[in-house]
Structures are given as C-alpha cells and as structure tokens.
Backbone as a chain_set.jsonl record, in Angstrom:
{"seq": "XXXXXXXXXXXXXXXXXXXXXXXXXXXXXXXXXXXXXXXXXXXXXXXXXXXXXXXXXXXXXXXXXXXXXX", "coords": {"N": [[0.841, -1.163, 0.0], [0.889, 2.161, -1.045], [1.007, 5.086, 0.452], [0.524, 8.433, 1.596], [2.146, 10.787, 3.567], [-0.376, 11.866, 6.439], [-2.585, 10.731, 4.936], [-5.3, 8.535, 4.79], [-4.499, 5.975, 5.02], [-2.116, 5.946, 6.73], [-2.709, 7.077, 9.333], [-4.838, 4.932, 9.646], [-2.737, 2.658, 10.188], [-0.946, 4.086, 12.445], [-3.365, 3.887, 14.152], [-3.292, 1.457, 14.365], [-0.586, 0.458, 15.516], [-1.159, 1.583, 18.226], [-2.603, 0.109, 19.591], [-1.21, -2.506, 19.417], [2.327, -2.311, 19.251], [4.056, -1.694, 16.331], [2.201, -2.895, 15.018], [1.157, -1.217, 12.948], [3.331, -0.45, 11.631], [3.54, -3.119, 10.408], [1.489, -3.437, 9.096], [1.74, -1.617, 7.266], [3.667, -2.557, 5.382], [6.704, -2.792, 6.402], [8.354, -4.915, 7.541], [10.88, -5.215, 9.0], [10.998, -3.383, 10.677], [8.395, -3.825, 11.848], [8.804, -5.744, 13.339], [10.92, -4.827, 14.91], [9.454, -2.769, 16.478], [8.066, -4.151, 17.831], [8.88, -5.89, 19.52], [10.941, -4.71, 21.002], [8.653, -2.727, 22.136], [7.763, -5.064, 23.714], [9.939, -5.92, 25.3], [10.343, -3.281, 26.528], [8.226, -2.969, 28.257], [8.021, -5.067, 29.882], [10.382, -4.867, 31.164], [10.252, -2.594, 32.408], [7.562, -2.222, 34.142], [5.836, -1.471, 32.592], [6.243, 1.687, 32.314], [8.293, 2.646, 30.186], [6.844, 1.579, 28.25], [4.814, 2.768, 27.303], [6.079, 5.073, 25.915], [7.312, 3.412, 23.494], [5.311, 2.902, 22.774], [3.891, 5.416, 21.381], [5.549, 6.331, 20.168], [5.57, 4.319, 18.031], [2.972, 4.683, 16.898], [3.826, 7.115, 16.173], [5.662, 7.035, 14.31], [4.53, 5.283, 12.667], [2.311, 7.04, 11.69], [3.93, 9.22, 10.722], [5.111, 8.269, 8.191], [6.324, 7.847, 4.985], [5.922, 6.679, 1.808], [7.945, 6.392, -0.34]], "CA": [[0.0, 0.0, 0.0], [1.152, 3.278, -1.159], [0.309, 5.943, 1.062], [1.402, 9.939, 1.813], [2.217, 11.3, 4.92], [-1.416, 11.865, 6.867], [-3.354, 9.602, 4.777], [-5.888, 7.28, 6.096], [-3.402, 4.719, 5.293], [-1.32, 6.32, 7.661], [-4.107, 6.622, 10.161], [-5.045, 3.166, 10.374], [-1.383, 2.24, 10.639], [-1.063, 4.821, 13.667], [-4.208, 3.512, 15.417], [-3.143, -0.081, 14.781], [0.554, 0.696, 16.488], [-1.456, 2.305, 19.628], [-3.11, -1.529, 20.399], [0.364, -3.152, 19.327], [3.571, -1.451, 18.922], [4.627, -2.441, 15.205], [1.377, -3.615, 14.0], [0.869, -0.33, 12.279], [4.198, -0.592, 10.641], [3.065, -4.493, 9.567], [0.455, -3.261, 7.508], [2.301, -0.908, 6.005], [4.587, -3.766, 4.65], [7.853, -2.787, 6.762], [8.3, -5.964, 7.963], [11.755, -5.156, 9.589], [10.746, -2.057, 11.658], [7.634, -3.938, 12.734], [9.516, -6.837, 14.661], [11.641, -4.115, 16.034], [8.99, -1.97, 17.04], [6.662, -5.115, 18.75], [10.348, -6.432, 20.258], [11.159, -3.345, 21.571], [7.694, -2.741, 22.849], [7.458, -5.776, 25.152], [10.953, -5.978, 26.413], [9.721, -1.793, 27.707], [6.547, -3.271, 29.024], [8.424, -6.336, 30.762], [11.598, -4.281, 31.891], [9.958, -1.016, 33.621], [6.727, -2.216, 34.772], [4.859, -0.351, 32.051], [6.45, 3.198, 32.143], [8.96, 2.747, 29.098], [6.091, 0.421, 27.157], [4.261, 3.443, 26.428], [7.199, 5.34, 25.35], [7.585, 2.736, 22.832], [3.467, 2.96, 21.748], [3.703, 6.504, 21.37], [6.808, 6.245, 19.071], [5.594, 3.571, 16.962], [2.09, 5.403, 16.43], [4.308, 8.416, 15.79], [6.621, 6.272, 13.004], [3.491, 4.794, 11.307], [1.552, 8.264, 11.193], [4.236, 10.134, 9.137], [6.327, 7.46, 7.108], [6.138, 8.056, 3.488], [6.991, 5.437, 0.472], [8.819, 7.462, -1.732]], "C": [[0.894, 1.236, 0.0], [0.989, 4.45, -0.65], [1.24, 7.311, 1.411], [1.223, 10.299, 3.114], [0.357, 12.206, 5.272], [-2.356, 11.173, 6.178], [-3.83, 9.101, 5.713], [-5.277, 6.153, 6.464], [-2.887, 4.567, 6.328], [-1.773, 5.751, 9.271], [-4.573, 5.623, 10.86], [-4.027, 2.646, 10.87], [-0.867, 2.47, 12.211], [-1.747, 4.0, 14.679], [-3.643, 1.709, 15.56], [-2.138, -0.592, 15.837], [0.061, 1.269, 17.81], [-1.463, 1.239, 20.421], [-1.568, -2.126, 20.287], [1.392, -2.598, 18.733], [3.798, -2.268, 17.77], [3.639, -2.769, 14.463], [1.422, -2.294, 12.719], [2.413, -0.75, 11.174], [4.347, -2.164, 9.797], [2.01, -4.383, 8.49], [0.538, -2.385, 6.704], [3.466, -1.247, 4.831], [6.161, -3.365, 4.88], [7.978, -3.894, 7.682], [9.439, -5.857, 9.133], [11.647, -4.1, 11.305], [9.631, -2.462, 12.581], [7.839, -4.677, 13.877], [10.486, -5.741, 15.284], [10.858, -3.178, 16.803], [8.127, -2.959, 18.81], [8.017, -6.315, 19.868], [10.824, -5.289, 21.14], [10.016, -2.851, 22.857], [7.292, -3.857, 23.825], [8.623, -6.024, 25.599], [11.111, -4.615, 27.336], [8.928, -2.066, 28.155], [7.179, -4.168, 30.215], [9.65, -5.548, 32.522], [11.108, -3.162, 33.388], [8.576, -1.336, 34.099], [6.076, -1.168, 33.617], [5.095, 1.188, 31.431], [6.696, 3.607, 30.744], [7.76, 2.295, 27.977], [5.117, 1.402, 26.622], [4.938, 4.602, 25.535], [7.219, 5.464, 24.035], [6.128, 2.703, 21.764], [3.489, 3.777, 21.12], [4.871, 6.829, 20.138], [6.464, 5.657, 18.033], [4.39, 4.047, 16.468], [2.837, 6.74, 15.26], [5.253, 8.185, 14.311], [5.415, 6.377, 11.975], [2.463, 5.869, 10.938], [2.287, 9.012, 10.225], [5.862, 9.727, 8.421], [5.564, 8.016, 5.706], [6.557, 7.0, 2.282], [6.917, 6.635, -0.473], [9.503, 6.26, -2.944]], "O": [[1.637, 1.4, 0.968], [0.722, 5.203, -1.586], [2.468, 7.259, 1.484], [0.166, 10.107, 3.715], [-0.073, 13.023, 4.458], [-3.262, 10.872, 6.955], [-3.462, 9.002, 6.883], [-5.299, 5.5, 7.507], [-2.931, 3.529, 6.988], [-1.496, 4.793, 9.992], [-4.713, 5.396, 12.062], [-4.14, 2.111, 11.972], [-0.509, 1.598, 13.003], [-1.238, 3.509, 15.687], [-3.628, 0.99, 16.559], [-2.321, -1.473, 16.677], [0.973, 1.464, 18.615], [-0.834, 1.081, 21.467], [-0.863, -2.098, 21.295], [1.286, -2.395, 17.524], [3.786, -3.487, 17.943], [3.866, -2.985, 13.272], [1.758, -2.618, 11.58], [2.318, -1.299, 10.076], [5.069, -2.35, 8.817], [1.78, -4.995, 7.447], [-0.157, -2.175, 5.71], [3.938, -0.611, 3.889], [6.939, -3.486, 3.934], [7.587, -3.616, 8.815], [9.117, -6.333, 10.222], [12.075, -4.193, 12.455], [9.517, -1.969, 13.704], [7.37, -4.511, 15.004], [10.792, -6.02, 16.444], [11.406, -2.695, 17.794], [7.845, -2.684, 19.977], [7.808, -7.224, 20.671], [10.989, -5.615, 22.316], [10.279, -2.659, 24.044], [6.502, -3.577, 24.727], [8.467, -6.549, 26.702], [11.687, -4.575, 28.423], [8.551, -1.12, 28.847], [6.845, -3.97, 31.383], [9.72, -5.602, 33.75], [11.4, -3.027, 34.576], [8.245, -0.329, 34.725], [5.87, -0.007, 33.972], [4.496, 1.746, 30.512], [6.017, 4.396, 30.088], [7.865, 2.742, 26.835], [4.53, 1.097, 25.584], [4.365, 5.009, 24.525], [7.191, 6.483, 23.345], [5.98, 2.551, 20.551], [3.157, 3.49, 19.97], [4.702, 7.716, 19.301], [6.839, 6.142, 16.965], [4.453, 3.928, 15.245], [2.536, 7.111, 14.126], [5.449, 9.045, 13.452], [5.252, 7.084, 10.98], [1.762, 5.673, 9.945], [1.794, 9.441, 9.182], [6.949, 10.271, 8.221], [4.433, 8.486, 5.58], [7.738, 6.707, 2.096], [6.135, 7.402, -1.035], [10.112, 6.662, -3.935]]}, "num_chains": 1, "name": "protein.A"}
C-alpha cells in the first residue's frame, strides 16, 4: 500500500501501532521495523513495569503516522 504522509493509510497504521507497537508498521509492509517496534515494545513493558512500554506505543504510532513510500 502506497500511502502519503497523513493519509488514512497512515491513520489506520497509527491507530493499529497504539493496540500493538509495530502492527501499524506491519500493515504498512515494513516488515523489519515492525519486529523491532513489537520487540522493543514488550521488552519496555516487561523491563519497567509499564512506564517505558508506552514510550515505545507513542513512538511507533508516531513512526506509522508520518512514514512516506517514496
């Protein structure tokens, strides 16, 4: 899927990374970024009791809202 920075593409991607860190970047077909985002996101959930694990939500929302395929 082809999509431009704020797209709904985007959007959905965003809200999908809120529920699971990375999903958003899985359905935007970065396959690499999403295992690091959803790897990332539960070794901050596991490590700090929570604190870091939203951190990590808030980042990967923030990735999959304004990536671009160029």
């Amino acid at each position: 899927m082809i999509t431009k920075r704020g797209s709904a593409g985007n959007v959905i991607a965003a809200t999908c990374s809120f529920f699971i860190p990375g999903l958003g970047q899985l359905t935007q077909g970065r396959l690499f970024t999403a295992a690091f985002h959803l790897i990332l996101g539960g070794i901050m959930w596991a490590v700090s009791f929570g604190t870091l694990g939203w951190v990590i939500h808030l980042w990967s929302c923030y990735s999959a809202a304004v990536w671009r395929a160029d």
